[in-house]
C-alpha positions in Angstrom: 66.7 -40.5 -45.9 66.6 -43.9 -45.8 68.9 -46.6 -47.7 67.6 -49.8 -49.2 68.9 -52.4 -50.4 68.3 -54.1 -53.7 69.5 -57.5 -55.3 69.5 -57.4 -59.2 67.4 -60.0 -61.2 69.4 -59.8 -64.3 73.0 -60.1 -63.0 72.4 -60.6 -58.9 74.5 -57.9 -57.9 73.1 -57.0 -54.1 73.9 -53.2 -53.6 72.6 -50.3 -51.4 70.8 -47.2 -52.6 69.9 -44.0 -50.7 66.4 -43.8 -51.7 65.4 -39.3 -51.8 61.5 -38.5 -51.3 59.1 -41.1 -50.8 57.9 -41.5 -54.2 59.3 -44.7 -55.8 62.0 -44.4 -58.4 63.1 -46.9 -60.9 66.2 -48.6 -59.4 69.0 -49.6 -61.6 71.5 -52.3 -61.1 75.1 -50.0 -61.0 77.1 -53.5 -62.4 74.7 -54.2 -65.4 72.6 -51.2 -66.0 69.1 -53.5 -64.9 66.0 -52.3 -64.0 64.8 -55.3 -62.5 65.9 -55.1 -59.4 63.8 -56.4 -55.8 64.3 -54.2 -52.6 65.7 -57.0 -49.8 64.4 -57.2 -46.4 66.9 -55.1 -44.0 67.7 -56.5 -40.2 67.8 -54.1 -37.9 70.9 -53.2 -36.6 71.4 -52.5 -32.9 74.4 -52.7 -32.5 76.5 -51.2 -29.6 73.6 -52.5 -27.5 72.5 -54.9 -25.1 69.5 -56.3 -23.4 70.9 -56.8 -20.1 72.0 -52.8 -20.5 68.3 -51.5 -20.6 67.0 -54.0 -18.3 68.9 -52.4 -15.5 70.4 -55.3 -13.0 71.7 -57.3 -15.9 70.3 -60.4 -13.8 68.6 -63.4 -16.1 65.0 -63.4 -15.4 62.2 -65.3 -17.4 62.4 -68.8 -18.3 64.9 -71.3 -17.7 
């Protein structure tokens, strides 16, 4: 069950939404009461995690 998040046109309240089923739904803004509302671009999150953890040795390597 994934969770988006949206930004509202009308009032530009960002808020999240867990989003049931894979049909689309209409979204509406829980400040104004909007329908027009745009699904934002998530970053991943990994956090808790680091590079140097799954690379083993924790040793740069690549470029300098």
């Amino acid at each position: 069950m994934p969770i988006y998040e949206y930004k509202c046109e009308s009032c530009e309240h960002t808020f999240e939404k867990l989003v049931l089923g894979s049909k689309d739904q209409d979204i509406q803004c829980p400040k104004c009461g909007s329908l027009e509302v745009k699904k934002l671009l998530s970053s991943i999150n990994f956090s808790g995690s680091s590079v140097n953890s799954r690379c083993g040795s924790g040793t740069p390597r690549g470029f300098s």
